[in-house]
LOGULO-97244 format. One record per residue (C-alpha): x, y, z. Coordinates in steps of 0.02 Angstrom, whole numbers, plus 50000, padded with zeros to 5 digits. Layout:
% residues N
XYZ/...
//
This chain:
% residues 96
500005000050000/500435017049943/500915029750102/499835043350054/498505032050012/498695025350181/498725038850297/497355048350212/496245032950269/496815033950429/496435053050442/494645051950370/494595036250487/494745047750663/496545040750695/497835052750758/499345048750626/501415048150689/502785040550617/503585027250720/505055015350740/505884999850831/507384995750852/508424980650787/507934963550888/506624971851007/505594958551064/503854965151162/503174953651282/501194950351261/500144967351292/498524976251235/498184993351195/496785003051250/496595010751087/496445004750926/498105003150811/498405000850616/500185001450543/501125003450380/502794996650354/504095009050290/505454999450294/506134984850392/504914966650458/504014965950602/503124949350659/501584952050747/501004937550878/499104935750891/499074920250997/499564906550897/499364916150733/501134923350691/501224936450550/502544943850478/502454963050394/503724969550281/503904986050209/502134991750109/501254978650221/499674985450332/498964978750497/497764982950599/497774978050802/495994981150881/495834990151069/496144977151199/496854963151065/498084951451151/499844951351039/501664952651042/502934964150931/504664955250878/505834964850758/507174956550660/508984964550614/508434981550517/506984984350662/505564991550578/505045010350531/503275012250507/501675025650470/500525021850636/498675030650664/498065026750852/496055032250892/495335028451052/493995011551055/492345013151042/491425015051221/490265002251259/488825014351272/489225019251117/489035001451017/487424998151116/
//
């Protein structure tokens, strides 16, 4: 996916858009967010660990991570650099 592309979605989307990086061979134990996350690859892999489900994301690769999804971050020897929009989750009065 094309950058521009990309982060204009994420605008008209609500999310609050940064650039962001990790370093070479970070490994992030198991966490959630509070908010909801989707990525673009710049440049670099990340692999993503949603339970079981491992998934690797190389540059001009897109994921999405839910509020309150269970996962893990792992970064190989280039680390990652990456286009990230963050929004807060839906209340639950608000999906009701």
């Amino acid at each position: 996916m094309d950058r521009d592309h990309f982060e204009a979605e994420l605008r008209r989307d609500g999310y609050e858009v940064r650039d962001g990086e990790i370093k070479p061979h970070e490994h992030r134990e198991a966490h959630t967010h509070a908010f909801d996350v989707r990525f673009l690859v710049l440049d670099g892999t990340i692999t993503v660990v949603f339970g079981q489900d491992r998934r690797d994301y190389g540059a001009g690769d897109a994921c999405s991570v839910p509020a309150d999804t269970l996962h893990e971050e792992h970064t190989g020897k280039d680390g990652v650099r990456y286009l990230i929009g963050r929004r807060p989750a839906p209340s639950a009065s608000a999906a009701e």
